[in-house]
N, C-alpha and C positions, 0 to 999 in steps of 0.2 A: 102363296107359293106359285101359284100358275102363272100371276103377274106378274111376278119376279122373273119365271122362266122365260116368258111369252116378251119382255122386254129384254132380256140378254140377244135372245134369238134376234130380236130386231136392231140392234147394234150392229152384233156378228156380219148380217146379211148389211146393213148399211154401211158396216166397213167395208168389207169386200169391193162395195158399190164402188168408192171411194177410192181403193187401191186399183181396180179393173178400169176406173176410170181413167186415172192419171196414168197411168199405162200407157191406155192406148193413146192417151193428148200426147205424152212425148213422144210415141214414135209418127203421131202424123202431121206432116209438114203442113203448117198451113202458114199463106205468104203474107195474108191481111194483116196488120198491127193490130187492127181492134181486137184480134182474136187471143191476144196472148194477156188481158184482163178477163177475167173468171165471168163476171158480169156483162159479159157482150152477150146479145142475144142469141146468136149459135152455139154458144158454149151453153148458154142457159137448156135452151133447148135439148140439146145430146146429154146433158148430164140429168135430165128430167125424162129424156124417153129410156137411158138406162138405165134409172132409180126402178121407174114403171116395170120396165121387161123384166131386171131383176126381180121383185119381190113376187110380181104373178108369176112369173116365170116358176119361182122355189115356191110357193103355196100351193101352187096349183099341183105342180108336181106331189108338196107332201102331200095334199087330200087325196091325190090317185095311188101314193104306195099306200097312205095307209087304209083303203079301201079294198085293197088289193090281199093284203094283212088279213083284214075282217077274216074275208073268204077261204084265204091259206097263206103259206109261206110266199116269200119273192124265190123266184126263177127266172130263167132266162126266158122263158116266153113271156110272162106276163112285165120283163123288164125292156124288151122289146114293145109292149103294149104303150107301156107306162109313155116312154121316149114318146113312142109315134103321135100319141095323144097330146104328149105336151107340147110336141114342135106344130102340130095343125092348131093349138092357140096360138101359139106363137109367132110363128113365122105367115099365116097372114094378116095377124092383127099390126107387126111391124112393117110389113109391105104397104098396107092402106096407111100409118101413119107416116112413112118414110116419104110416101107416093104426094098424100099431099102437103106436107110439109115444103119439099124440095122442088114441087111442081105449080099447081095452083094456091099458094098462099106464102111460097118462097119470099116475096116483097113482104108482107104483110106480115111475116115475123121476123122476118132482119137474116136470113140465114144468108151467108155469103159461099159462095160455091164456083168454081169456074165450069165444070160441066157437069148438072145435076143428073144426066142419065149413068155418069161414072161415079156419081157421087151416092146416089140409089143404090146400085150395085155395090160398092163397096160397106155400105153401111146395113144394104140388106144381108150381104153375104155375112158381116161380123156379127149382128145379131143373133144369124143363127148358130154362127161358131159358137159363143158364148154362152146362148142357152142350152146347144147341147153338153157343154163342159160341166154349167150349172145341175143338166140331170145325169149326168153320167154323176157328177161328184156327191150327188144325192142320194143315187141308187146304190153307190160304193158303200155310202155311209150308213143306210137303212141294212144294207146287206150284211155288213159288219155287226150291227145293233142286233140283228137277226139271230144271230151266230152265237152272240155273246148271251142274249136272250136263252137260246137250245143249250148252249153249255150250262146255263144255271143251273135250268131245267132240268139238264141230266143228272148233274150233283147233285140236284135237292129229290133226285127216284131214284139213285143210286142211294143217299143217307136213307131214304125211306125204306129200303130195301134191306141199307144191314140193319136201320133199327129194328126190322120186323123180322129179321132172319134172326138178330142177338137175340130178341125175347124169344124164338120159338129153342135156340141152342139153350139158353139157360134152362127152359125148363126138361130137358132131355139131363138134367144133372145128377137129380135126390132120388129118383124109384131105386134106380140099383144100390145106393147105401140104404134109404130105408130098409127094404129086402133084406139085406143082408144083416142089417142089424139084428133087426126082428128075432129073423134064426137063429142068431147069435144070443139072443136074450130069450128066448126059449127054450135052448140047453141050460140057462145059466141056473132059471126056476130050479131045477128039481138039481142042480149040483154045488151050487154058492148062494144061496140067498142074501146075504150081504155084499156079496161083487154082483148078486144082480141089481139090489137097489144104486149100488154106485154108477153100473153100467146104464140104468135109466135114468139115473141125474144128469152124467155126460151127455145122456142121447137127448135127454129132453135141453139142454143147453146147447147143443149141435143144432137141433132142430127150431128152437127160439135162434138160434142165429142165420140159421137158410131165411125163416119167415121174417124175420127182421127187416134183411138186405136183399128181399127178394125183387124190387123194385129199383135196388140199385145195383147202377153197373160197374162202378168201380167202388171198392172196401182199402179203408187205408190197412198195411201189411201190419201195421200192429192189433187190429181187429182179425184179421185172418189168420193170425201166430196165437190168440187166443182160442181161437176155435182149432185151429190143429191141434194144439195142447189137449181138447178135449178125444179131436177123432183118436189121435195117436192111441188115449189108452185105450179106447175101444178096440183098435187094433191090433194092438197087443192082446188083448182079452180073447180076443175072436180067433186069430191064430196061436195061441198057448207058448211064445217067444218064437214064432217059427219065423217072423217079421220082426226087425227090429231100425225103428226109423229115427236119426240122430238130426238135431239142428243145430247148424252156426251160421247166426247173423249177427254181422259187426255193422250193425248202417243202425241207423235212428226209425225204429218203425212207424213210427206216429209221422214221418217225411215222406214218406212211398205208399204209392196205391198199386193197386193189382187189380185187374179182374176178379169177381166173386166166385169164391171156392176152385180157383185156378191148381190150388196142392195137396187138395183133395182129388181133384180128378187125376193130377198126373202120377197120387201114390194108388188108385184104385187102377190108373194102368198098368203100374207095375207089378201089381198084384195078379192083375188077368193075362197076364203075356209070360210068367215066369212061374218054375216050378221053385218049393222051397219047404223046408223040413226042421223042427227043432237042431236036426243035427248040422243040416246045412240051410242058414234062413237067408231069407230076402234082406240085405238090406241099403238101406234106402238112406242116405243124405241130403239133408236141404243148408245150402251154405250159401251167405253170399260170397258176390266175388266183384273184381275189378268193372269198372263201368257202370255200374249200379244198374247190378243184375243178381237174379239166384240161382245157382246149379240144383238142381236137381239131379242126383245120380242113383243107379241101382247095380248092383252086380245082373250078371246076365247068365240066365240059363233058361233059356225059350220052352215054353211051352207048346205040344203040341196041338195046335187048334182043331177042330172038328172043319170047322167055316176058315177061308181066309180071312185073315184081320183087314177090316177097311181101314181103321185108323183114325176113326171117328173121332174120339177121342183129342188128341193132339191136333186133328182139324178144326174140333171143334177153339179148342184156346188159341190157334194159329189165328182164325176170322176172328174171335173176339178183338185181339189185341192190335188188328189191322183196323178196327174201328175207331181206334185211338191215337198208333202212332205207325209211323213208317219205319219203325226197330223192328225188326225180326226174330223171332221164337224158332231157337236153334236147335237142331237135333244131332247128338252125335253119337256111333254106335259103333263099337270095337268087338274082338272076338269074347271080351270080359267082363264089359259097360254099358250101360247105355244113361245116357245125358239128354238132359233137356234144359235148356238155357231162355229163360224168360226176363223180359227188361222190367225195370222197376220204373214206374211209373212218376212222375214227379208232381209239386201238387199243380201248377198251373195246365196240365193236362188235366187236370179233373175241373178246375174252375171254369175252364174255353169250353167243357161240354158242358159245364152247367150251363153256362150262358146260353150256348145253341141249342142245347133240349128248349130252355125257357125261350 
């Protein structure tokens, strides 16, 4: 794999050679006939001392970024360093070979020139054009690599961040329903003994199903419609008909995922923010609707709180579901209602996390 890399790279740069080459051959006039075959010895020469300058030129430089790398990021001083360093190999190793090339051994390799102190200068001066083009276009490119490098970066400590934020939000889920059951099934003892054994088959089925899926982050909607099934009568049981929660879903549940225990928590919100009475109950609808999504609705008559409400709650399912998709978990609240609108999840959203968890 490195060979592979390590000889693209030397193409790339050989092209280049090749292109910067012929470049410069057509815009420079030269009057000699001999000079317009490839194989004349002037041409041989210019196309072998910029094969040279190139390739040291871009090595040298990458061994100074990526040394630079080691230590910390590229900036602009250490990109000022970089430059200064490559052009003092540079520019006087092509002076001393320009110098004697064009000067003492001018006959001795065939160069033709009419006046080699104009001929020096122009060839020292394009050297150094070129290699500073070579490290600016170097330091551009490492700069970019840089960048895109920090972007990863930041995405793979931003995912690490909601994964470790999503496990601490799940488990802020099951005290307050354990709790409450509890009490609930310790009135039931000494007043129904038969609705209390059914009430600890639901709860122990409730509770095999938190510890089931506690490891997972998304539950297809037809495993979480089985377990509503069970809280429901629990709910019912716990409030004496003073709650009464209805479902219609027309979609395929075994096709949709949800977050775990997402209508659980939003019927335990509803429960904590509103007053409600056999004569006047709570109640609560879970329907789907257009878009493959579910309503969640409740009548509205606010409870008054001790504490302000944070809203923990609906925060908490709002970051879940931003872990997953770029839909939004809609809230809507009239002087009669309140609505919570959550997206149904499709199954290739759960395959792409499994992949990326593994």
């Amino acid at each position: 794999m490195f060979k592979k890399k390590a000889v693209k790279k030397f193409l790339f740069r050989w092209m280049v050679v090749n292109v910067v080459y012929i470049l410069i051959k057509t815009t420079v006039n030269h009057e000699v006939e001999e000079l317009d075959t490839f194989f004349a010895p002037t041409n041989i020469f210019y196309y072998s001392t910029a094969f040279l300058f190139f390739m040291l030129t871009w090595e040298f430089n990458d061994w100074l970024i990526k040394r630079e790398r080691n230590y910390g990021k590229l900036n602009l001083k250490n990109s000022l360093k970089i430059y200064a360093q490559t052009m003092a190999l540079l520019l006087p190793l092509s002076a001393v070979i320009y110098y004697l090339a064009l000067f003492p051994f001018r006959e001795t390799i065939g160069i033709h020139c009419d006046d080699p102190k104009v001929e020096f200068m122009g060839d020292f001066l394009r050297a150094g054009l070129i290699g500073s083009t070579v490290v600016f276009f170097n330091l551009f490119y490492f700069s970019m690599k840089q960048k895109e490098e920090m972007d990863e970066q930041m995405e793979n400590l931003k995912r690490e961040m909601l994964v470790s934020k999503y496990s601490s939000l799940k488990s802020q889920i099951s005290p307050h329903f354990l709790f409450n059951s509890l009490n609930t099934l310790t009135s039931l003892m000494y007043e129904d003994r038969d609705l209390a054994s059914d009430f600890v088959t639901r709860l122990a089925s409730s509770y095999r199903y938190i510890l089931d899926n506690k490891e997972e982050d998304l539950v297809s909607l037809q495993k979480e419609l089985g377990f509503l099934d069970a809280y429901v009568f629990m709910m019912e049981v716990r409030h004496k008909n003073a709650v009464v929660i209805e479902t219609d879903i027309r979609v395929s549940p075994d096709q949709y995922w949800i977050p775990t225990l997402t209508l659980q928590m939003l019927i335990e919100n509803a429960l904590k923010h509103n007053l409600y009475s056999k004569e006047r109950p709570l109640q609560i609808s879970i329907t789907s609707i257009e878009n493959n999504a579910l309503a969640i609705k409740n009548n509205l008559r606010k409870r008054e709180l001790k504490q302000k409400t944070t809203r923990l709650g609906l925060e908490n399912i709002k970051k879940r579901y931003s872990y997953y998709t770029n839909k939004t978990v809609l809230v809507r609240e009239d002087t009669n209602s309140f609505e919570v609108i959550i997206p149904l999840l499709d199954k290739e959203v759960k395959e792409i996390n499994l992949i990326s968890v593994s």
